[in-house]
Backbone bond lengths (Angstrom), bond angles and torsions (degrees), N, CA, C in turn:
res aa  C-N    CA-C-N  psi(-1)  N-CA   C-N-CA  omega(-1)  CA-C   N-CA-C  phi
1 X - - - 1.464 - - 1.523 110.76 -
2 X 1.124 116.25 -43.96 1.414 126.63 -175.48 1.719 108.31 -66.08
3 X 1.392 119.92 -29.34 1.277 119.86 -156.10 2.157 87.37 -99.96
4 X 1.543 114.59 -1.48 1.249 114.23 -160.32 1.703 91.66 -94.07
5 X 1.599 103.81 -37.29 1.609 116.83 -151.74 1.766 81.49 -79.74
6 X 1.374 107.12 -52.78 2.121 106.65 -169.47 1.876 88.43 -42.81
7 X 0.980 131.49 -48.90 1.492 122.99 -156.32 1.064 123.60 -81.83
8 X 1.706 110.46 -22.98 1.800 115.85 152.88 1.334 140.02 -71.00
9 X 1.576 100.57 -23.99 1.633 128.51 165.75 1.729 86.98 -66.10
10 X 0.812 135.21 -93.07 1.133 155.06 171.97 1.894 107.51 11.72
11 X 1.444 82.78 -88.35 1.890 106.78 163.22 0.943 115.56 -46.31
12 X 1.819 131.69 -46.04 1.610 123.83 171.44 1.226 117.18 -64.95
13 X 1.575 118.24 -15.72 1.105 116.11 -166.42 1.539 110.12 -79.47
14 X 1.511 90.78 -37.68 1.848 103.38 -149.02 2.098 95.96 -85.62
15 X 1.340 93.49 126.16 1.462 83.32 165.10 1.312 115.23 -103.85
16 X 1.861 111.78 122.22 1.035 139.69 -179.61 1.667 119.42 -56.94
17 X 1.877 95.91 -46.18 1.822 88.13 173.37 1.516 130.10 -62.73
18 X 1.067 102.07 -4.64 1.806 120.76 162.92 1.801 104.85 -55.49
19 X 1.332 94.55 -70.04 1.822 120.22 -162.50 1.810 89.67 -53.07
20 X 1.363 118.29 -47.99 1.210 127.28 165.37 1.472 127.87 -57.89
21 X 0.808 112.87 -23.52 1.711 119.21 164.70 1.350 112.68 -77.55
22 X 1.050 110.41 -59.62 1.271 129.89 178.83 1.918 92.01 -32.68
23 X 1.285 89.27 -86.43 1.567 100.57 -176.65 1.759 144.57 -10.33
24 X 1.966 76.53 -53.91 1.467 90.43 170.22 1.281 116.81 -79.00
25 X 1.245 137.11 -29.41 1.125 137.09 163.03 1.647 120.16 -57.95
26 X 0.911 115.04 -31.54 1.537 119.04 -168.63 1.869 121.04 -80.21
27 X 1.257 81.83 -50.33 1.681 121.29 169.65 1.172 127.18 -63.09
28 X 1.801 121.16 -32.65 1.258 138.55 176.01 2.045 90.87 -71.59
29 X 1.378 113.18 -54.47 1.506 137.36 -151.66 1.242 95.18 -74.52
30 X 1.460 117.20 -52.61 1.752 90.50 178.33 1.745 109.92 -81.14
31 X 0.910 125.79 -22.55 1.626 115.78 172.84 1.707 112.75 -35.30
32 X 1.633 88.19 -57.60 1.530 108.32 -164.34 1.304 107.25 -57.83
33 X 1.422 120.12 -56.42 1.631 115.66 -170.26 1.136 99.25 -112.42
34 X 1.340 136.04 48.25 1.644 135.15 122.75 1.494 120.30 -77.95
35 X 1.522 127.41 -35.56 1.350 151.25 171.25 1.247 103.82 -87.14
36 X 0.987 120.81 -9.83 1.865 111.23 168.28 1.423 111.32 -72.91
37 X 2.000 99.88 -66.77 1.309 114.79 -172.73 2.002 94.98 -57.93
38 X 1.048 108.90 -48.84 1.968 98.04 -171.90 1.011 118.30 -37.81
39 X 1.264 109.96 -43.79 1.200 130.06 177.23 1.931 126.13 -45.48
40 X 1.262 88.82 -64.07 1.542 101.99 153.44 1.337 127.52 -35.14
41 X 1.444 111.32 -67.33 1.114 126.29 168.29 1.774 134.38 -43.32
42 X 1.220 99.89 -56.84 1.518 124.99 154.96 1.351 111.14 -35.22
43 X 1.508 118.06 -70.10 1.819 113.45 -166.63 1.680 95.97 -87.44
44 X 1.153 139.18 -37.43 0.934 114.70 155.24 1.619 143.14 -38.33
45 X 1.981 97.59 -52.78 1.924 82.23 155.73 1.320 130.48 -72.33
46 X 1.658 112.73 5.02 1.413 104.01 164.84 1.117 131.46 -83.57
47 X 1.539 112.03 -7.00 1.545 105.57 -161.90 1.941 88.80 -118.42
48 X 1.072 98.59 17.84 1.506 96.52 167.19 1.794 122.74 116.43
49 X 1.658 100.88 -12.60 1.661 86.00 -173.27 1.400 97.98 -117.81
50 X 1.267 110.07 110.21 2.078 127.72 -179.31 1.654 98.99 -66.00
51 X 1.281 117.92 -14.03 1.713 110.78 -172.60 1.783 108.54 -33.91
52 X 1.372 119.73 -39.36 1.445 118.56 -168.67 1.594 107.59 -72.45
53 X 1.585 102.00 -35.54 1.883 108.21 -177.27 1.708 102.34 -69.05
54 X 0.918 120.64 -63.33 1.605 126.39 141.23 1.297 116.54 12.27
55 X 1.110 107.23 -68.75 1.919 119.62 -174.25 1.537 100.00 -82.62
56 X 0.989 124.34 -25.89 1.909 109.14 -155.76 1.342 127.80 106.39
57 X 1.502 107.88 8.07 1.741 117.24 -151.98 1.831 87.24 -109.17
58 X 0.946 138.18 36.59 1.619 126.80 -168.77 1.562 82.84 -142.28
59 X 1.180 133.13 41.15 1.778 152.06 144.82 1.752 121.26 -109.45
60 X 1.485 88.93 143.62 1.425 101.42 173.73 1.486 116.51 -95.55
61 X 1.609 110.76 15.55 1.627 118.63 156.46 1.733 107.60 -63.46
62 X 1.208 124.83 138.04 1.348 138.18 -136.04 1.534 71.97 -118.17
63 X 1.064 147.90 -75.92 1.389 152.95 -167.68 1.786 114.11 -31.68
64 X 1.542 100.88 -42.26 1.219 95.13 -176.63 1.261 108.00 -83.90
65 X 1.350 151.27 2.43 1.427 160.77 -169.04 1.681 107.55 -123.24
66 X 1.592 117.88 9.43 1.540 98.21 178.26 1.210 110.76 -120.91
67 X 1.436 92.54 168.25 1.584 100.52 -164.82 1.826 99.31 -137.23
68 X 1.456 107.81 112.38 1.746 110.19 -165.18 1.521 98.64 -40.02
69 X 1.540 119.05 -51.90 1.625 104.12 -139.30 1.547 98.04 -94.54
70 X 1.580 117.72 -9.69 1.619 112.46 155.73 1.501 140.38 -59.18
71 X 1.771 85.91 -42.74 1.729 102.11 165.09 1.425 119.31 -77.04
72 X 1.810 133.73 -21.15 1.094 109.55 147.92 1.473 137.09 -84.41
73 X 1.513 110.92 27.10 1.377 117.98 171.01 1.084 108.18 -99.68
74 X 1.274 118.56 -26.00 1.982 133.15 171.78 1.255 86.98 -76.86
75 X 1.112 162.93 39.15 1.660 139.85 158.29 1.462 85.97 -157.02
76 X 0.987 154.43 -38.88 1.194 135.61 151.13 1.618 137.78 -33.41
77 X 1.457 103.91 -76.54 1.129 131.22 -166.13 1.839 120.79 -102.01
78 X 1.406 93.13 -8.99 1.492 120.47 -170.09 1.787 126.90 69.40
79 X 1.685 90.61 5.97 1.693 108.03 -179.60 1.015 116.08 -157.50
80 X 1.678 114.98 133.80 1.557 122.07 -165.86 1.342 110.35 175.64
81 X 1.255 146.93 -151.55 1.487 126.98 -140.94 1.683 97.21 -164.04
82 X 1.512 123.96 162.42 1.130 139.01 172.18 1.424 127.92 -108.36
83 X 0.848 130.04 162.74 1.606 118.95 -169.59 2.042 91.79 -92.97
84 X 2.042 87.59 132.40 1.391 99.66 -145.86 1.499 70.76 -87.09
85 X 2.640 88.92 162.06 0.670 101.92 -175.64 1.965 110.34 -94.04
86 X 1.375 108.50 162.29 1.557 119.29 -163.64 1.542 90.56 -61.43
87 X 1.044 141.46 138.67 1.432 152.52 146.28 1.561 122.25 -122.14
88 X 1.182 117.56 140.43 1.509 120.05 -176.21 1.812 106.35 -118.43
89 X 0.871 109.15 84.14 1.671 122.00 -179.70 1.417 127.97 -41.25
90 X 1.295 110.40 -26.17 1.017 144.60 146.28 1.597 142.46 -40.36
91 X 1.209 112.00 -43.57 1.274 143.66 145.28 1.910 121.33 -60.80
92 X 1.468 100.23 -11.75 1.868 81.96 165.59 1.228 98.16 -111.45
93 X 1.512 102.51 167.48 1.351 99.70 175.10 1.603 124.75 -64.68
94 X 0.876 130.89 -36.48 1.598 130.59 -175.95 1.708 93.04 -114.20
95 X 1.511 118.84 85.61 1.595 120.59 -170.29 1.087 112.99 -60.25
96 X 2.060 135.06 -25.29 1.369 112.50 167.41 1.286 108.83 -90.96
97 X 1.176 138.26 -18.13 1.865 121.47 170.84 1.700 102.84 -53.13
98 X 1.420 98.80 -54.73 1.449 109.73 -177.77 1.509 120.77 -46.83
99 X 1.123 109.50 -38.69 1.658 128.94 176.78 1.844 109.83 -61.68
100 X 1.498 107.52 -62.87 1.573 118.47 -164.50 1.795 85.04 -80.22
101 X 0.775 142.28 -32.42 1.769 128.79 -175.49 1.402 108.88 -75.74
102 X 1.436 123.55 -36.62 1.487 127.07 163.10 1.307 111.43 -60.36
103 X 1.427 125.15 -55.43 1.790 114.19 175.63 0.993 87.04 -49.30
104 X 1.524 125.13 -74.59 1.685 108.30 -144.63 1.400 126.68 -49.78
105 X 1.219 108.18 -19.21 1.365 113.94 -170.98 1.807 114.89 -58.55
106 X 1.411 107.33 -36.84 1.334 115.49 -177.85 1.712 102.66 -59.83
107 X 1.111 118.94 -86.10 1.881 120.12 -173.44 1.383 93.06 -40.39
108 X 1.254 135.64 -57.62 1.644 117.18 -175.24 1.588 125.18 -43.56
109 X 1.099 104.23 -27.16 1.714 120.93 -154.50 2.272 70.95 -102.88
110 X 0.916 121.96 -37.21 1.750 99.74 -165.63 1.407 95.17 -87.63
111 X 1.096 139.37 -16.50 1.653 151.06 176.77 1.691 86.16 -52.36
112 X 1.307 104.45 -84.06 1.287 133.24 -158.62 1.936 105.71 -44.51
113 X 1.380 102.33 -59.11 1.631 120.19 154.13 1.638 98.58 -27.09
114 X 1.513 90.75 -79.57 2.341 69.52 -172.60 1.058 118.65 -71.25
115 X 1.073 143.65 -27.23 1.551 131.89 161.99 1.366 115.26 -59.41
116 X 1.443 135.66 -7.36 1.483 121.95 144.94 1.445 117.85 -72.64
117 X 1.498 103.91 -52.70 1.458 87.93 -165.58 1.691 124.11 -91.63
118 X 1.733 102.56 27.12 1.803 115.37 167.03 1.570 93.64 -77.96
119 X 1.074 98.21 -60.10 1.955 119.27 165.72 1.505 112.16 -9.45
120 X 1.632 99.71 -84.51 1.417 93.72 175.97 1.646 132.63 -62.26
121 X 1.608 86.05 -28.01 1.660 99.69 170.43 1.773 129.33 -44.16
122 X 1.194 107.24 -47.97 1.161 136.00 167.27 1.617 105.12 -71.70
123 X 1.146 146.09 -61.20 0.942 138.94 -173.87 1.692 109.82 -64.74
124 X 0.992 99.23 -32.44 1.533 102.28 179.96 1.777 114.62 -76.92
125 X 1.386 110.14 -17.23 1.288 114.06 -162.76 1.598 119.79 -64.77
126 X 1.434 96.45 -31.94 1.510 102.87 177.66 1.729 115.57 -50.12
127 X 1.469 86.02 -53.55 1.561 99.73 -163.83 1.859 114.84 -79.60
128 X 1.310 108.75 -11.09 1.429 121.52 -171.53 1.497 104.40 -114.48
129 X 0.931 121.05 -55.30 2.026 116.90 -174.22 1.744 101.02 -38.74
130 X 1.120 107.32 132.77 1.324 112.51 -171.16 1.510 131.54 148.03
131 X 1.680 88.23 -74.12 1.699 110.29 -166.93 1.317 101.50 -100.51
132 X 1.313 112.98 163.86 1.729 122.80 -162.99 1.234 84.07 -91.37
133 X 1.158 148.72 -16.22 1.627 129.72 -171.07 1.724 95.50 -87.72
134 X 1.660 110.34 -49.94 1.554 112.39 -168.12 1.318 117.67 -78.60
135 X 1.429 105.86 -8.68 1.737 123.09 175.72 1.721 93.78 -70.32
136 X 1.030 133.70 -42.30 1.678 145.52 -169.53 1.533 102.82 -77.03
137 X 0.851 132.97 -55.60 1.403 151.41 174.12 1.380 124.31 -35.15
138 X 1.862 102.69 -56.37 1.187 130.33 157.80 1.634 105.14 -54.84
139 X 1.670 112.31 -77.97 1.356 108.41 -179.40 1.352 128.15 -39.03
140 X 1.413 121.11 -35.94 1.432 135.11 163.83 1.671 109.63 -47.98
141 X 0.670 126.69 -67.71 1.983 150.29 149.30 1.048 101.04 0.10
142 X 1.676 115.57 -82.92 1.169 140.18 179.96 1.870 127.95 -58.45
143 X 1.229 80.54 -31.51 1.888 86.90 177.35 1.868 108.64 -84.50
144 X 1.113 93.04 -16.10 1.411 98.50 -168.51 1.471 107.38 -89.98
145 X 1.410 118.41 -25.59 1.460 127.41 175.87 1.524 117.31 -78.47
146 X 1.499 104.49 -23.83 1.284 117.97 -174.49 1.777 98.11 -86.15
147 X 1.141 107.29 -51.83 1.551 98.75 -178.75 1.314 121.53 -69.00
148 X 1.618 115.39 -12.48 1.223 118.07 176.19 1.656 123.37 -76.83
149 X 1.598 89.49 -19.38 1.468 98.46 -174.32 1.760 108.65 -93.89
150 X 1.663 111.57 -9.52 1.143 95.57 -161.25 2.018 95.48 -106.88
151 X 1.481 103.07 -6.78 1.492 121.54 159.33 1.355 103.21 -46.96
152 X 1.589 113.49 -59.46 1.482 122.44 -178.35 1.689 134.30 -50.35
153 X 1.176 98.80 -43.85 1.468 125.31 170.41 1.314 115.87 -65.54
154 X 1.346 114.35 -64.60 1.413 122.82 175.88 1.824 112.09 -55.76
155 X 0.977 101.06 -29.55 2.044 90.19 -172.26 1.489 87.00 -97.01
156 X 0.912 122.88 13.32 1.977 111.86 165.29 1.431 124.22 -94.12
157 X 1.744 102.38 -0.95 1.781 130.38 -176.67 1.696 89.23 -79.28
158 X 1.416 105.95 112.77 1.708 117.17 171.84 1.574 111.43 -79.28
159 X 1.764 100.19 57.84 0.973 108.47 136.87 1.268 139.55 -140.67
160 X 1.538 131.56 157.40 1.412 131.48 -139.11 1.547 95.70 -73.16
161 X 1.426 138.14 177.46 1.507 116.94 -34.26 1.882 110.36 -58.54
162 X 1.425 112.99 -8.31 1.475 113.55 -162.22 1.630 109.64 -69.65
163 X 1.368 123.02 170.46 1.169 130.08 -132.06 1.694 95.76 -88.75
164 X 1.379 116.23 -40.80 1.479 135.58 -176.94 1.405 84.07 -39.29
165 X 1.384 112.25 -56.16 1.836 109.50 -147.63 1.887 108.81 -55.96
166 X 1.391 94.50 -24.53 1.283 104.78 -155.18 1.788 108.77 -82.50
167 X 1.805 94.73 -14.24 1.778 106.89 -151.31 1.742 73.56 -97.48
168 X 1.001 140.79 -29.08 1.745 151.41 -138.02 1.321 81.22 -97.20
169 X 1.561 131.95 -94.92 0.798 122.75 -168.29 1.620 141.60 -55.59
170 X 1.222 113.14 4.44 1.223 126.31 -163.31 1.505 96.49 -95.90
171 X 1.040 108.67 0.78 1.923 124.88 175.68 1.700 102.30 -109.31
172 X 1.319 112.44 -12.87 1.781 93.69 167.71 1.611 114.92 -99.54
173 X 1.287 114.50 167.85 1.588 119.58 161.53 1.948 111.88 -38.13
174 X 1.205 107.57 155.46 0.883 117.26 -176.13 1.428 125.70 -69.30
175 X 1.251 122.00 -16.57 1.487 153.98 -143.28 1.968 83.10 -106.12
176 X 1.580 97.09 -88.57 1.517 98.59 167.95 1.891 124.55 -43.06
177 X 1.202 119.02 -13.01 1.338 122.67 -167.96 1.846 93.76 -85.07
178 X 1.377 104.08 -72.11 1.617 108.03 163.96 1.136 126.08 -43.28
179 X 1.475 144.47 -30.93 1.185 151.98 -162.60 1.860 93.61 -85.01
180 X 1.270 112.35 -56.89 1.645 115.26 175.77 1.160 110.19 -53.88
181 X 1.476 144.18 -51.95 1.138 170.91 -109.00 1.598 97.95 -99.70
182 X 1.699 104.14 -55.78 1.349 103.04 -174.30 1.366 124.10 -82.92
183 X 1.349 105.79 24.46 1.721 113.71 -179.40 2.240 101.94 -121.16
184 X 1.217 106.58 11.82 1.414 118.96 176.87 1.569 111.01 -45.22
185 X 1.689 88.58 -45.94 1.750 85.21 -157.19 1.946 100.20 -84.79
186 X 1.199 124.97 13.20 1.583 133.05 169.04 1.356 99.14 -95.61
187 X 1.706 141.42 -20.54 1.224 134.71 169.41 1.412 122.60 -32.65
188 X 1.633 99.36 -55.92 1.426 104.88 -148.54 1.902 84.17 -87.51
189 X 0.668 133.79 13.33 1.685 117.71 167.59 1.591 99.59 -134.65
190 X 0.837 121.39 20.58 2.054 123.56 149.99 1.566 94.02 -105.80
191 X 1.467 124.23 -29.84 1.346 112.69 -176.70 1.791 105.33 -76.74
192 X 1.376 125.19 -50.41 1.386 119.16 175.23 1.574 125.71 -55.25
193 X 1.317 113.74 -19.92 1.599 126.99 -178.74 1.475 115.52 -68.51
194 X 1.944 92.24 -36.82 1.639 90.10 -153.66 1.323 78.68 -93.30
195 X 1.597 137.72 -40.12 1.142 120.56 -171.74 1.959 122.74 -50.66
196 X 1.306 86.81 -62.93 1.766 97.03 -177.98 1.865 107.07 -68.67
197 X 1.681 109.84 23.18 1.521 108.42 176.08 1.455 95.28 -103.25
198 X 1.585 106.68 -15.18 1.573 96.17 -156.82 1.695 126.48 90.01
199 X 1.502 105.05 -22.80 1.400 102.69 169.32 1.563 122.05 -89.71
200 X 1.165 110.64 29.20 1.542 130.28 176.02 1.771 111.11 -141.24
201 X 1.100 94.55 -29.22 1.465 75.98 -151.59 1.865 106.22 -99.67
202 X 1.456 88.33 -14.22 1.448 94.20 -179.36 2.296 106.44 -74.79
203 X 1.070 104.24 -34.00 1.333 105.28 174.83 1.195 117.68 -86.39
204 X 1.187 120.48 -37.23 1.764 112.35 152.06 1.102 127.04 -56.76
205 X 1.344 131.93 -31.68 1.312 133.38 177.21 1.446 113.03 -62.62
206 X 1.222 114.22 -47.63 1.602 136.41 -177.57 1.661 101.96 -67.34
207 X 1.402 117.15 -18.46 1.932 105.74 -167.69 1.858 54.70 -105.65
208 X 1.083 167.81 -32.51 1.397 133.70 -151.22 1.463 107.16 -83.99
209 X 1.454 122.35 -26.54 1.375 113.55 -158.59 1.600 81.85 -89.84
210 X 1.324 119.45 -42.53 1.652 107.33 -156.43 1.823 107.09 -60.11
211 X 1.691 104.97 -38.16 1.621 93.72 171.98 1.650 108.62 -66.26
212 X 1.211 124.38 -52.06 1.375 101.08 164.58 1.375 136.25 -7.78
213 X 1.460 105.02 -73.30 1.176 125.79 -163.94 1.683 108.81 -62.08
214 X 1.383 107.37 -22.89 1.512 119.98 -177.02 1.703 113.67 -83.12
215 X 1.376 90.90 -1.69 1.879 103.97 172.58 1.057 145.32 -123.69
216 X 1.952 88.55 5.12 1.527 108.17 -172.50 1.407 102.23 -79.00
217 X 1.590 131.95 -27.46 1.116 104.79 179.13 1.212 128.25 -82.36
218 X 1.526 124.71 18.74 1.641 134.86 149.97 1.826 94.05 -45.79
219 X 1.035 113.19 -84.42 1.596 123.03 -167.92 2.104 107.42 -30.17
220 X 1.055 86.72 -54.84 2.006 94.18 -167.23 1.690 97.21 -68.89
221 X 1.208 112.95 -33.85 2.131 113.13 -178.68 1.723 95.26 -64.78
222 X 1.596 105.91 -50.47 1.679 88.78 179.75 1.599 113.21 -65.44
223 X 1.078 120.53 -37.35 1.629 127.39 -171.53 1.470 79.52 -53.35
224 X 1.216 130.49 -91.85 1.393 121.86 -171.97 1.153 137.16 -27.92
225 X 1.377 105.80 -34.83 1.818 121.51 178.95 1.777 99.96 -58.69
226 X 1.642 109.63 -61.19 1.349 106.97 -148.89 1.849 95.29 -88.74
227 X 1.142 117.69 -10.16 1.630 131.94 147.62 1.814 109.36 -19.42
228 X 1.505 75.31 -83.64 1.799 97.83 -178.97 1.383 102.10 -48.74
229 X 1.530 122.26 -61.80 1.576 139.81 -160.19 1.726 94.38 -39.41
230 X 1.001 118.31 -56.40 1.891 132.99 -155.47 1.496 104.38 -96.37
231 X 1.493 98.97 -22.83 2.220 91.35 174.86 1.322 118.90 -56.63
């Protein structure tokens, strides 16, 4: 009895919609940039350079793909980056096609990410809008499509370490390609400045909701689909 009453004190005490916040944020973030970086990895070992299978990075363990101060820019700011995967450019045959098709691969693969899960969103809506568990479920759905899309957007900014930088330069001489190259690791803290200044993040945020908004009606065509399906 005593060990029943410590655990209700306990439970009244603890507020859970915290543990739940937490959640959705966290959970949406590693989905997103675990399938980003795989992603990478993946068309890269297709077009010839295994360096990422090599490392351990060709898993959907979330641990081996994170990077602290990216994932608190995904729970912050709703956009931010993963610890990139190793590639050797060198190793495809034509190393800048090979190069800009491997970035790209990541925002394509998070595109694709929210257009599944508006998908299920919608499909799920019938049966879930309602209940506080399926109201979460949905929101889970939804936060995750949104961060997936704004994962997407943001690494298309041509600047280094992000993916743009990589698709941009893969159109200059080689000379100029290296010369940019070695200023990568100053990216990611010109990228946190301008973001948490507001002079990034407020206009990215705004091109994030409007592509959003250009995909929500994926979600309402399935609501309708599985509508019809069950009438």
């Amino acid at each position: 009895m005593n060990t029943i009453s410590d655990w209700e004190i306990i439970k009244n005490g603890f507020d859970f919609s915290y543990l739940l916040d937490m959640l959705s944020g966290v959970i949406p973030s590693l989905i997103c940039i675990t399938l980003h970086e795989l992603s990478h990895g993946l068309v890269a070992c297709r077009l010839g350079d295994n360096t990422a299978k090599r490392a351990g990075r060709l898993t959907l363990n979330p641990l081996k793909h994170l990077d602290p101060i990216g994932l608190l820019m995904m729970l912050t700011v709703r956009f931010g980056w993963a610890k990139p995967v190793p590639v050797n450019m060198y190793n495809f045959k034509n190393p800048k096609r090979g190069m800009a098709i491997t970035a790209l691969a990541g925002p394509v693969s998070n595109v694709l990410i929210t257009v599944v899960f508006l998908l299920l969103y919608g499909a799920l809506f019938p049966f879930l809008d309602g209940g506080a568990v399926g109201d979460y479920v949905l929101y889970m759905l939804e936060i995750t499509a949104y961060m997936s899309l704004g994962l997407a957007v943001f690494n298309m900014i041509p600047i280094p370490p992000l993916d743009g930088s990589k698709v941009l330069f893969s159109l200059m001489d080689e000379g100029s390609y290296r010369g940019l190259m070695r200023y990568e690791r100053y990216g990611g803290i010109a990228l946190m400045a301008l973001s948490w200044s507001g002079l990034l993040s407020r206009p990215l945020s705004a091109a994030i909701r409007w592509a959003f908004m250009r995909l929500v009606p994926v979600a309402w065509w399935a609501c309708d689909a599985v509508g019809k399906l069950f009438s």
